[in-house]
C-alpha positions as CSV (number, residue, x, y, z in Angstrom):
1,X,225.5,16.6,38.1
2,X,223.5,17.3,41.3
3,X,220.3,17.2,39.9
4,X,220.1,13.4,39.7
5,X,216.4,13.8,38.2
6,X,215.3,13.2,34.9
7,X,211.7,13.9,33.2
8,X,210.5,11.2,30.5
9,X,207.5,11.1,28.2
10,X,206.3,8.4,26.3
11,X,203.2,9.1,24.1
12,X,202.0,7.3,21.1
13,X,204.5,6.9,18.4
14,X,205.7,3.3,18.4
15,X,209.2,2.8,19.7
16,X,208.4,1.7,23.3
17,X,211.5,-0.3,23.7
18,X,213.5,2.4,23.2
19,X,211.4,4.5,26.2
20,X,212.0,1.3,28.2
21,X,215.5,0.4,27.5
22,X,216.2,4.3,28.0
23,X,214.4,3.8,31.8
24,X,216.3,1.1,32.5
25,X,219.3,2.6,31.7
26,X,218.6,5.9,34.3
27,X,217.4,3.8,37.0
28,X,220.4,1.7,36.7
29,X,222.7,5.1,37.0
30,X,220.8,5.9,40.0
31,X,218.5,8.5,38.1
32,X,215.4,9.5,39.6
33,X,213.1,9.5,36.9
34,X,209.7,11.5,36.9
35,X,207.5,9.4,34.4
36,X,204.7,10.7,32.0
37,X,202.8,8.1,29.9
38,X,200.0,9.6,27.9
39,X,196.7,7.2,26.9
40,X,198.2,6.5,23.3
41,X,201.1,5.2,25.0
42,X,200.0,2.5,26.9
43,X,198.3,1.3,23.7
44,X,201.8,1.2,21.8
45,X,203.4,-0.1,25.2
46,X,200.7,-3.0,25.1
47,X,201.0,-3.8,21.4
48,X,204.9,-3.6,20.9
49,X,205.8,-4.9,24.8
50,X,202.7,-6.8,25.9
51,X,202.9,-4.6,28.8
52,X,199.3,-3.6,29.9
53,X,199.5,-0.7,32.6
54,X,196.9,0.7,34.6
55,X,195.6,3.9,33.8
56,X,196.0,4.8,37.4
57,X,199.6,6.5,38.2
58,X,200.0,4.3,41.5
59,X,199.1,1.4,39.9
60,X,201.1,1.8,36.9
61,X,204.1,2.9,38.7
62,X,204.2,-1.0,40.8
63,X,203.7,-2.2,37.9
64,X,206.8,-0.8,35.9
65,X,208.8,-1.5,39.3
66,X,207.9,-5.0,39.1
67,X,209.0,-5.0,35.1
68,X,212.4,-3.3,35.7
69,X,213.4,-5.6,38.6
70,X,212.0,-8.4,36.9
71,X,214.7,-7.2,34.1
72,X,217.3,-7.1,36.7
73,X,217.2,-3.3,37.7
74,X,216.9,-3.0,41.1
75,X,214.6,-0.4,41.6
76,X,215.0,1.8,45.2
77,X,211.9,3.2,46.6
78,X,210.5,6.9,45.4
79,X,213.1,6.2,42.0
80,X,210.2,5.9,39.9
81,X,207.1,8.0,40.0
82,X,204.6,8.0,37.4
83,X,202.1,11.4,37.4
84,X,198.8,11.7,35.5
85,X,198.2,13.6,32.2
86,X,196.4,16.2,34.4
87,X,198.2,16.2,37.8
88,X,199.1,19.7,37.5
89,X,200.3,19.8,41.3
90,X,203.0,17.6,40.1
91,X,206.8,18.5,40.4
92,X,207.3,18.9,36.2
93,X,204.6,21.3,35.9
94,X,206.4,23.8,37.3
95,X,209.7,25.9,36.6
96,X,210.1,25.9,40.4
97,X,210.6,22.1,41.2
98,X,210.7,20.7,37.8
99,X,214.2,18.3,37.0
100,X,216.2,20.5,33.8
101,X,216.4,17.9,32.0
102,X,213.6,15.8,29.6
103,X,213.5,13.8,27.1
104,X,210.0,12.6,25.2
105,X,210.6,9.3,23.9
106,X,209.1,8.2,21.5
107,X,208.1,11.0,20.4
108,X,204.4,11.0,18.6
109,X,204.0,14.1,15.5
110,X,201.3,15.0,17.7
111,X,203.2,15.9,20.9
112,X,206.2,17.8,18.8
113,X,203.7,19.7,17.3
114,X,202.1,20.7,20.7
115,X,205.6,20.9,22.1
116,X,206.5,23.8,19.1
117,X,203.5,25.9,19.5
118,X,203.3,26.3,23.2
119,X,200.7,24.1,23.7
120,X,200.0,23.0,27.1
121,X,196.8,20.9,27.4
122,X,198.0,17.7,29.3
123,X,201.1,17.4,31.8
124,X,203.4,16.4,29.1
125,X,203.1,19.4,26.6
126,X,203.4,21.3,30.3
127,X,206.3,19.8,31.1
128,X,208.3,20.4,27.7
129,X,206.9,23.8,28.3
130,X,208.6,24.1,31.6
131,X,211.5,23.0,30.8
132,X,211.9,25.3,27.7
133,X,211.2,28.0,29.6
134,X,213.3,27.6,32.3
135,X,216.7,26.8,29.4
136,X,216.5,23.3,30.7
137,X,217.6,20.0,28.0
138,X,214.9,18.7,26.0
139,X,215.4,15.9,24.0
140,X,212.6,14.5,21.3
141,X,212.8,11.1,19.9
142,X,210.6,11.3,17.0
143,X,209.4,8.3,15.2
144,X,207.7,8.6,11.8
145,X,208.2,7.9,8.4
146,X,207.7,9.9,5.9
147,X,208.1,13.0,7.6
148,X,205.8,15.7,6.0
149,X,206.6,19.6,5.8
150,X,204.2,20.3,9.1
151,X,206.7,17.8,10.9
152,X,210.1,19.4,10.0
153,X,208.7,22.7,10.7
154,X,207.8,21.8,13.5
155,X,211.5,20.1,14.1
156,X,213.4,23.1,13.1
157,X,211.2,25.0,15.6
158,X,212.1,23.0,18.6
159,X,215.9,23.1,17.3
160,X,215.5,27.1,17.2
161,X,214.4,26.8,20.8
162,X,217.5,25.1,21.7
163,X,215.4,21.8,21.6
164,X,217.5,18.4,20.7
165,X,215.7,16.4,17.8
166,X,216.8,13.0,17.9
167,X,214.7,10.7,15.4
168,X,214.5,7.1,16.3
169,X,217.1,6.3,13.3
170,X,219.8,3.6,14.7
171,X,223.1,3.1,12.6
172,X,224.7,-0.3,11.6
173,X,228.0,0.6,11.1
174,X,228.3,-1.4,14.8
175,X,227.0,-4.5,12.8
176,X,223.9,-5.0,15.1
177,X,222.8,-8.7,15.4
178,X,219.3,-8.0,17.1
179,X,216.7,-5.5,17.5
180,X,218.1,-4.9,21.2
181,X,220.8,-3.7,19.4
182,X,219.1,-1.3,17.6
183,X,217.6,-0.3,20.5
184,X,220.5,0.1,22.5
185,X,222.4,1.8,19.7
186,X,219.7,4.8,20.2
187,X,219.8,5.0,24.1
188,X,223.2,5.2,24.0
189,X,222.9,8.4,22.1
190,X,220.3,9.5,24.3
191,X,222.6,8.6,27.2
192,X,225.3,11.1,26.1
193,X,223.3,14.1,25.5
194,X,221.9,13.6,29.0
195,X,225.7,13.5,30.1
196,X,225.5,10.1,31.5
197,X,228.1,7.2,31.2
198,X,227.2,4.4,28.9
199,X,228.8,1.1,27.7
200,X,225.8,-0.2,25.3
201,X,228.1,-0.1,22.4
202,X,231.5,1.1,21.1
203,X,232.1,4.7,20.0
204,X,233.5,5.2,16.7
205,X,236.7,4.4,15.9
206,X,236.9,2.7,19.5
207,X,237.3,-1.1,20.2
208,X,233.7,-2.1,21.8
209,X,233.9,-1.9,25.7
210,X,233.6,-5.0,27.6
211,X,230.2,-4.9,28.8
């Protein structure tokens, strides 16, 4: 794939280890990955990860490059920029330079719902927008539970607009033994759609990789 860039949201449904894991992953593959956190996120990123980040995109982007090397992902310079909710001059917020492929993970109700209608009041919602638009892949990792009538309306929606809905449901038919297995269970789903190689577990009716 030339394009070796790849948009990701997180915004305020919890499931941050999945966002980070899934991070990881791409910056591991030599992704470039374009990174949109929205307020609500930080808040779920500091209660489920006790990682605090700066509300300032400079700030928050050494801060993440510290994390990820710190989890033994070397991270090369420029591979991961982090834009504000409002930096509209920002590669993503336009069909002209933004990467084809995003995924928003996790997903908040919120966000899918301004993702369906069009809506395009922060950088995120613009940047689904673009790449909708422009017949890029979206994915949306939804996370929520009980999922009312609004939410799978809005679901089928994005899936009538070509839009992959992936909800944050792992299996256990790969008899997990931890939650990073959980974890890793959905980012290797995530992995494939995005046409990326993965080895975080075993396909089905495969023997499990070595790792």
């Amino acid at each position: 794939m030339s394009d070796q860039r790849v948009t990701v949201a997180m915004t305020g449904a919890s499931g941050a280890p999945y966002g980070l894991r899934l991070i990881q992953c791409l910056l591991k593959q030599q992704q470039q990955v374009l990174l949109l956190i929205s307020s609500a996120a930080r808040v779920v990123l500091a209660t489920e990860e006790n990682l605090k980040l700066s509300a300032a995109p400079e700030q928050a982007a050494r801060q993440l490059t510290e994390y990820f090397n710190a989890q033994g992902c070397s991270v090369a310079e420029q591979q991961l920029q982090v834009f504000g909710k409002e930096d509209w001059f920002s590669p993503v917020a336009s069909g002209s330079a933004a990467p084809k492929r995003m995924i928003v993970c996790p997903c908040s109700t919120s966000t899918l719902s301004a993702i369906a209608t069009g809506s395009s009041n922060t950088l995120i919602e613009r940047a689904a927008d673009v790449v909708i638009k422009e017949r890029g892949q979206l994915i949306v990792v939804p996370r929520e539970s009980p999922l009312s009538t609004v939410h799978l309306q809005n679901m089928l929606q994005l899936s009538q607009l070509g839009v992959t809905v992936m909800p944050a449901a792992p299996g256990f038919y790969h008899q997990p033994k931890s939650i990073d297995d959980l974890v890793d269970f959905m980012v290797a789903r995530m992995l494939d759609h995005l046409g990326l190689e993965q080895n975080l577990m075993s396909r089905w009716g495969y023997a499990k990789e070595s790792q």
